[in-house]
C-alpha positions in Angstrom: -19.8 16.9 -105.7 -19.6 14.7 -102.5 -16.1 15.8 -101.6 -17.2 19.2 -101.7 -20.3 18.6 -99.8 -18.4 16.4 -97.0 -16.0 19.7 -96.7 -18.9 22.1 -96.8 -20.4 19.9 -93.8 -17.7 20.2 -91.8 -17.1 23.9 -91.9 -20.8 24.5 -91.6 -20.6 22.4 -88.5 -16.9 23.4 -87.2 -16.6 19.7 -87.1 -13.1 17.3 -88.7 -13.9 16.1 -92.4 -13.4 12.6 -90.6 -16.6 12.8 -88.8 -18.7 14.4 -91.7 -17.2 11.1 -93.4 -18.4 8.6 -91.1 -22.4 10.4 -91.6 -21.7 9.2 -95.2 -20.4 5.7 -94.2 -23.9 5.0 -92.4 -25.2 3.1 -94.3 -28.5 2.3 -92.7 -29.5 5.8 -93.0 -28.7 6.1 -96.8 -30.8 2.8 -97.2 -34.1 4.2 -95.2 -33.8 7.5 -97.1 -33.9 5.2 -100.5 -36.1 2.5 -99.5 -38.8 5.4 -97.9 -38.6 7.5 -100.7 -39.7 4.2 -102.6 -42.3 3.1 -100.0 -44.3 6.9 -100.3 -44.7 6.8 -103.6 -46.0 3.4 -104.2 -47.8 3.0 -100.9 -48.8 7.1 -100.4 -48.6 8.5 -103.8 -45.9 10.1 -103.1 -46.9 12.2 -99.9 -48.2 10.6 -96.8 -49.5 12.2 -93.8 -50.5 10.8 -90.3 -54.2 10.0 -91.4 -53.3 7.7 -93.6 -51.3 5.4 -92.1 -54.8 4.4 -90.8 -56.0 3.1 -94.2 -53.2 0.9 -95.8 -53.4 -2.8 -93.4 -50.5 -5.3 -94.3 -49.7 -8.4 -93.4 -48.0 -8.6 -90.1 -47.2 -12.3 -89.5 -43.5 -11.6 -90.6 -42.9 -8.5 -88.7 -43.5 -10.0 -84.9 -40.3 -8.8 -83.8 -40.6 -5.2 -84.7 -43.9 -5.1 -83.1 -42.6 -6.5 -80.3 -39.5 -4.3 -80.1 -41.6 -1.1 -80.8 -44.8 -1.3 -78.5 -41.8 -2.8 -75.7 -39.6 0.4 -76.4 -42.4 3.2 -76.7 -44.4 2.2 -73.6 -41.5 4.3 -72.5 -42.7 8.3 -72.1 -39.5 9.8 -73.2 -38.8 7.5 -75.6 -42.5 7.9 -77.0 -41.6 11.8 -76.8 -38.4 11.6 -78.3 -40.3 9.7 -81.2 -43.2 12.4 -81.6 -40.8 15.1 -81.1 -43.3 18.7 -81.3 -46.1 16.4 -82.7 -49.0 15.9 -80.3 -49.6 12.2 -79.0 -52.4 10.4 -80.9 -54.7 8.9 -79.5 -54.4 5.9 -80.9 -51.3 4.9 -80.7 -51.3 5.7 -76.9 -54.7 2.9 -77.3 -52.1 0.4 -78.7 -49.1 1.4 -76.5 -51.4 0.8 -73.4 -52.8 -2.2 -74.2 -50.7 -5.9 -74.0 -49.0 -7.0 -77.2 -50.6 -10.3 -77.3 -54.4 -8.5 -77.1 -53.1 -6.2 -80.0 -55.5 -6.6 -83.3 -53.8 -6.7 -86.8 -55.2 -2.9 -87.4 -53.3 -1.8 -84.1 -49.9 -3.3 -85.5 -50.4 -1.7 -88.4 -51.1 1.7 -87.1 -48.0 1.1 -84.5 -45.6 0.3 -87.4 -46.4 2.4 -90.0 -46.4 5.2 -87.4 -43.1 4.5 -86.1 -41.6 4.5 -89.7 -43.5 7.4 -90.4 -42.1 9.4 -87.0 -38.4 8.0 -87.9 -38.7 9.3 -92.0 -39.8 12.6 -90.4 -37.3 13.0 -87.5 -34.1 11.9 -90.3 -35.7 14.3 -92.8 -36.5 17.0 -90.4 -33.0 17.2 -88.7 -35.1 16.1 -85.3 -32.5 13.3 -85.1 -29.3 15.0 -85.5 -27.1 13.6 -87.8 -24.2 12.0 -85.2 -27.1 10.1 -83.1 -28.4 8.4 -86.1 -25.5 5.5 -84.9 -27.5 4.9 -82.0 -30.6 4.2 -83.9 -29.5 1.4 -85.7 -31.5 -1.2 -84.6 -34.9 0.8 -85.1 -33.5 1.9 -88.5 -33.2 -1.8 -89.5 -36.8 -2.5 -88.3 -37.8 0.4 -90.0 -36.6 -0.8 -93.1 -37.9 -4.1 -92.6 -41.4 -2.9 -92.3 -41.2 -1.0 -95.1 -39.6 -4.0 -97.4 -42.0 -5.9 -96.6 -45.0 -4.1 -97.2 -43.4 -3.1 -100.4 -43.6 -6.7 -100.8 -47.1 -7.4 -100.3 -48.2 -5.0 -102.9 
C-alpha cells in the first residue's frame, strides 16, 4: 500500500518519487501524528477544541525550555500568525505572549503549551503546513512532542 501511496503522491503533486520519499522519512512528523492521536484521547476524550486546553493544568517544571522557546518565538507577529493561520488571536494567549516569561503563572504555561501543540496538530492535519516545510519545523515538532510525553506522563 505505501508504495502505491508514495507514487500516487507524486503524480498528484507532479513532484519525483524521491521527494514524496523523504515526507515518509520524517520521522518527527510520523511521531507527533502517533503520540497526538494518543494525547487526545486520553487527555481530550478523543476530540479537543480550543476551550479546553484551558481546563487540563500539568506540571511544567520539566518543560522550561519549550516555554521558553515558544513565548521567545511567538512574541513574533508573523510567526504568531503563521501559528493561528485563519483562526482569530485569543485573547489569552496574546495576555501570556505580552507579558515576561519569568512573571508567567503555571496556568499561563499551560495555556501557552497546550495551545501551541494544539495549533501545530491542526496546521499538520489541516495541510496548513505543507508537507515539504514540515523539515523546517523540527525543533517545534520535538517540543511539541515533549509536551505532550510528558503530560501523558503525569496522568
Amino acid at each position: 500500500m505505501i508504495k502505491t501511496l508514495k507514487s500516487w503522491i507524486a503524480t498528484y503533486h507532479n513532484i519525483e518519487e524521491s521527494e514524496v520519499e523523504s515526507y515518509f522519512k520524517n520521522a518527527d512528523v510520523t511521531g507527533f501524528l502517533i503520540i497526538w492521536t494518543i494525547f487526545e484521547q486520553k487527555i481530550f476524550k478523543g476530540f479537543v477544541k480550543y476551550e479546553q486546553l484551558k481546563t487540563h493544568p500539568f506540571d511544567t517544571g520539566r518543560l522550561e525550555k519549550q516555554i521558553s522557546h515558544f513565548h521567545n518565538r511567538y512574541q513574533n507577529p508573523t510567526l504568531y500568525q503563521n501559528l493561528r493561520h485563519k483562526e482569530e488571536s485569543k485573547p489569552e494567549v496574546q495576555v501570556i505572549l505580552s507579558t515576561n516569561l519569568q512573571d508567567l503563572k503555571t496556568d499561563d504555561k499551560c495555556l501557552l503549551l497546550l495551545y501551541v501543540v494544539y495549533r501545530y496538530r491542526n496546521n499538520i492535519f489541516h495541510g496548513n503546513k505543507g508537507v515539504s516545510s514540515w523539515a523546517k519545523y523540527a525543533t517545534e515538532i520535538e517540543y511539541c512532542v515533549d509536551v505532550i510525553r510528558i503530560i501523558l506522563e503525569q496522568r
